[in-house]
C-alpha positions as CSV (number, residue, x, y, z in Angstrom):
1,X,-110.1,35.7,62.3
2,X,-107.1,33.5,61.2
3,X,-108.8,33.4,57.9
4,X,-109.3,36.9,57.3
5,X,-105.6,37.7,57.7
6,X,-104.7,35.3,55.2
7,X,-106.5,37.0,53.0
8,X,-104.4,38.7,50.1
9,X,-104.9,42.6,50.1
10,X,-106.6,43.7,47.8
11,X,-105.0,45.4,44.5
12,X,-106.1,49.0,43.3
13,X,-108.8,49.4,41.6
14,X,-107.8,51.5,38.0
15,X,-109.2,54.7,39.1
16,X,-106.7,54.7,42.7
17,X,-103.9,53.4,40.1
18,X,-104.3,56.0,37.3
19,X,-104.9,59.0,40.0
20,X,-101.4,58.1,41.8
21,X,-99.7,57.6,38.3
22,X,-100.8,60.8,37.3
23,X,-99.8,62.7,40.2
24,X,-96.8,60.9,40.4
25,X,-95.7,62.3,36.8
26,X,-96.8,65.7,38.0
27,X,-94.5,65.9,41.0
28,X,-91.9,64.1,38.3
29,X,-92.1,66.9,36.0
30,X,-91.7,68.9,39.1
31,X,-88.5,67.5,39.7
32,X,-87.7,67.9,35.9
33,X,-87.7,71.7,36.3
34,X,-85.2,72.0,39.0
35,X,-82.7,69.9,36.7
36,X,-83.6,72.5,33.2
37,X,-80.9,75.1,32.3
38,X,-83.7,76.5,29.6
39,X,-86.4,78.7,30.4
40,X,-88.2,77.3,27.6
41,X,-87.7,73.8,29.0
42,X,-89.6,74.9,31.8
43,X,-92.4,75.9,30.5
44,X,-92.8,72.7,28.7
45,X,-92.5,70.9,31.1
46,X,-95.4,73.4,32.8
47,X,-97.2,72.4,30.2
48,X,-96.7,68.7,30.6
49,X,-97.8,69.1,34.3
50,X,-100.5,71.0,34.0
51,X,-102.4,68.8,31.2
52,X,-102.0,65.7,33.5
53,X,-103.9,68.1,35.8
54,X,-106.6,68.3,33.1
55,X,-106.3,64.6,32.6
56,X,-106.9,63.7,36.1
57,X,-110.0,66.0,36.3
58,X,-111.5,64.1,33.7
59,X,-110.6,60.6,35.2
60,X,-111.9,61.7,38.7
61,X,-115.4,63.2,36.6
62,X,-115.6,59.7,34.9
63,X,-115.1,58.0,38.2
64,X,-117.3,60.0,41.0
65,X,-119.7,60.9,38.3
66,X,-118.9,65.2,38.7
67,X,-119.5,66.7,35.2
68,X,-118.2,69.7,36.5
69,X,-115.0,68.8,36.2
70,X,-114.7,68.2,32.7
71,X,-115.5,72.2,32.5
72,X,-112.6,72.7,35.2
73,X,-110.6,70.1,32.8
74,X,-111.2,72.1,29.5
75,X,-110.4,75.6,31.3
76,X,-107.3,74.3,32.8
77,X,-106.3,72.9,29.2
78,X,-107.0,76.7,27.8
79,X,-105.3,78.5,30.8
80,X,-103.1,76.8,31.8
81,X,-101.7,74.8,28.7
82,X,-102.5,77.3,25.9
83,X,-102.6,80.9,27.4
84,X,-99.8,81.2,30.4
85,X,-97.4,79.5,28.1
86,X,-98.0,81.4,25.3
87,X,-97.5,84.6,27.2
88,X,-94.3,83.6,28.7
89,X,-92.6,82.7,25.6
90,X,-93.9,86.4,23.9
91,X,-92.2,87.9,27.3
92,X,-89.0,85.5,26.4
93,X,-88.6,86.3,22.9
94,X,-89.1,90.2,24.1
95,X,-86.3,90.0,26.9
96,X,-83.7,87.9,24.4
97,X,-82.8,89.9,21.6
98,X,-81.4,88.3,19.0
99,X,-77.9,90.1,19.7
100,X,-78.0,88.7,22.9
101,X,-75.1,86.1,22.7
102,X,-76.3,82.6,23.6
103,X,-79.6,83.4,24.2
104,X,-78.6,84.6,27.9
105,X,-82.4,85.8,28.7
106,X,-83.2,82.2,28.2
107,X,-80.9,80.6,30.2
108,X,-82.1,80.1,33.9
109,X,-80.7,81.3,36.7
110,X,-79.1,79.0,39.4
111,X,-78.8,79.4,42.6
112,X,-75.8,78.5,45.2
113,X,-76.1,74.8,45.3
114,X,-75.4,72.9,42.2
115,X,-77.9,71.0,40.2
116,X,-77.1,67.8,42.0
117,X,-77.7,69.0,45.8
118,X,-81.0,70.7,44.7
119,X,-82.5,67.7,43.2
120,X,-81.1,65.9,46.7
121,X,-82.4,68.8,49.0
122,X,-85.7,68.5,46.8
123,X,-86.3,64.8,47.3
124,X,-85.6,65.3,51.4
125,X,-88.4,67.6,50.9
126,X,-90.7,65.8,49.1
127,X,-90.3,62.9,51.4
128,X,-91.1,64.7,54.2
129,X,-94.4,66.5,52.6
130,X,-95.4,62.6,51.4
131,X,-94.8,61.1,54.7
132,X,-96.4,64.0,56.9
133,X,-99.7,64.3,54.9
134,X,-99.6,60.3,55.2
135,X,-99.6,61.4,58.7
136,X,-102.8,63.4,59.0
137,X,-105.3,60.9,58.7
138,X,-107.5,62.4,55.7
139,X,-110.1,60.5,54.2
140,X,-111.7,61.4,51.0
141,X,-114.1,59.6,48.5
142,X,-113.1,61.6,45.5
143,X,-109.5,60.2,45.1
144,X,-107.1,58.0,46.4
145,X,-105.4,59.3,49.5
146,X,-101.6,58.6,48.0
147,X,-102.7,61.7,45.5
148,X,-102.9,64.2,48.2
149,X,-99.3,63.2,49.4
150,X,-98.2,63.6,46.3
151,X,-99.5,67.1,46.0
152,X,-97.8,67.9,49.5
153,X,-94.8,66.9,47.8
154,X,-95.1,69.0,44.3
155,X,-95.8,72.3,46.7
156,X,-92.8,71.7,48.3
157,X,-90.8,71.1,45.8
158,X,-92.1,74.0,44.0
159,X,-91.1,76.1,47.0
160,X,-87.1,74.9,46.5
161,X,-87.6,75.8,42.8
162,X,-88.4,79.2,43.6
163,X,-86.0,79.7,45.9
164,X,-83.3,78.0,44.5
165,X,-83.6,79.6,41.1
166,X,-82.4,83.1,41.1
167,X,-84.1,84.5,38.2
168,X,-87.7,86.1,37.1
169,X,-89.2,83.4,34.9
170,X,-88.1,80.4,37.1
171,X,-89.4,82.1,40.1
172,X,-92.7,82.6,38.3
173,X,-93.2,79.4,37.0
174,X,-92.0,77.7,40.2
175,X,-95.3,79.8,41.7
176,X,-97.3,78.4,38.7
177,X,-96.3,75.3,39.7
178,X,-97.0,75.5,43.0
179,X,-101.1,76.1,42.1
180,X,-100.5,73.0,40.2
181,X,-99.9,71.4,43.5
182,X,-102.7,72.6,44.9
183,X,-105.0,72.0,42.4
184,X,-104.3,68.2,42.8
185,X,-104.9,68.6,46.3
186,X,-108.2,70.3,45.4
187,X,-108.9,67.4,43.2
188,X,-108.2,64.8,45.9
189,X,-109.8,66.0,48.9
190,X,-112.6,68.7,47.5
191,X,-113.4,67.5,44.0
192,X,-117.6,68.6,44.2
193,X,-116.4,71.9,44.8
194,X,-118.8,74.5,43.2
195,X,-117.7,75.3,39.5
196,X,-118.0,79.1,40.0
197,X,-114.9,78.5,43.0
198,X,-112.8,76.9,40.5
199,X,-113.1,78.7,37.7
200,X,-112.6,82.3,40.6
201,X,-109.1,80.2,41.6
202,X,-108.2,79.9,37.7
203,X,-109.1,83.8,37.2
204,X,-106.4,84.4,40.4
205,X,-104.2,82.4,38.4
206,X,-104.2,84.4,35.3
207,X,-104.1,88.0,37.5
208,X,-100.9,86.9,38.8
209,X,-100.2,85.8,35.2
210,X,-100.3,89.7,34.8
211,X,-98.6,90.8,37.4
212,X,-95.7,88.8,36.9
213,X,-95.8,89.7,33.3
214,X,-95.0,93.2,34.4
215,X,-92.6,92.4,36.9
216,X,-90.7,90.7,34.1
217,X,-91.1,93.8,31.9
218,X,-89.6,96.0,34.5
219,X,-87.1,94.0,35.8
220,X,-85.7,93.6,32.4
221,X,-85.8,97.2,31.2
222,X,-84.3,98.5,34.5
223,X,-81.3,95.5,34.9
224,X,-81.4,94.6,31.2
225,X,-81.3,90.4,32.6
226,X,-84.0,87.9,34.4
227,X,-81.3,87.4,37.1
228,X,-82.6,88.5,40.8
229,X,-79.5,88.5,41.9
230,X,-78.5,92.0,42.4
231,X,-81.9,92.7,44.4
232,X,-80.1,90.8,47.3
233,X,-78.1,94.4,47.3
234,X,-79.2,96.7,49.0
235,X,-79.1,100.6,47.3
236,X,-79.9,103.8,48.9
């Protein structure tokens, strides 16, 4: 018995290390977007977050043997890292006219708190999600169970992005960020999930793609800016 706590513990293999590095950058790049003044800044760093999602598909297909998810990882790269942020900058570049001075349509909207607090108020909350989920006692095979905490975190913290940030886009990409979140959940706890389910949670991802899309539109050619913050008014 003596002997078996002297033991050293045992280090990580380099699938558990590469899975919590990766989600670690993703709820990093999460943190990133609450401290952009750029809309475009934002969806890079969407970008950023969502092709360490496809890179942690294809290092949990490598390591459980699921060749499904290099289809999931190729579909996410597409959606995900080619289409959604190609559509956002062609509603961008159609909401900032060139007259506009400064390029206001581009500049996100903040919120009460300053930059600082957020990014405080954010890491209260994403210590809480990491420390709760800790608390639940799951168990999976698929990826190491500091990943799912991690994706607790980058929901939450996607929630104080769209709440904090007070206009169209932000609030948009703070939801698109959010399924990002969830996706590495997905990835930790339920990674043999049928193909056909990802690929129908992808498909919801680019309707609300769309629907957003118009709610930009419309915002924009009624209040001619992103900024929500008239609709806290209300007008009979």
């Amino acid at each position: 018995m003596h002997l078996a706590q002297s033991l050293p513990t045992q280090a990580p293999g380099v699938f558990t290390g590469s899975a919590n590095v990766i989600a670690v950058l993703i709820l990093l790049a999460e943190f990133g977007m609450l401290r952009q003044a750029l809309l475009r800044d934002h969806i890079r760093l969407y970008m950023a977050q969502s092709a360490l999602i496809a890179v942690l598909a294809v290092v949990v297909a490598a390591a459980r043997h699921i060749p499904d998810l290099y289809v999931l990882a190729a579909l996410t790269v597409a959606l995900k890292v080619i289409v959604i942020p190609l559509l956002l900058r062609r509603l961008l570049r159609e909401t900032d006219p060139v007259s506009a001075p400064a390029g206001g349509a581009d500049i996100a909207g903040s919120g009460g708190l300053g930059v600082a607090s957020t990014v405080l108020l954010a890491i209260v909350v994403a210590a809480f999600g990491f420390f709760a989920a800790g608390r639940l006692g799951i168990r999976s095979n698929a990826a190491p169970i500091t990943a799912l905490s991690v994706s607790i975190a980058v929901v939450l913290v996607a929630f104080v992005l769209m709440i904090h940030r007070q206009d169209v886009v932000s609030q948009a990409i703070g939801l698109f960020s959010l399924e990002n979140g969830i996706s590495l959940a997905a990835l930790v706890v339920a990674a043999s999930l049928p193909l056909i389910l990802e690929v129908a949670l992808l498909f919801d991802l680019l309707l609300a793609v769309v629907v957003f899309g118009l709610l930009i539109r419309m915002h924009h050619g009624r209040a001619r800016s992103l900024s929500t913050a008239d609709l806290t008014r209300l007008r009979g």
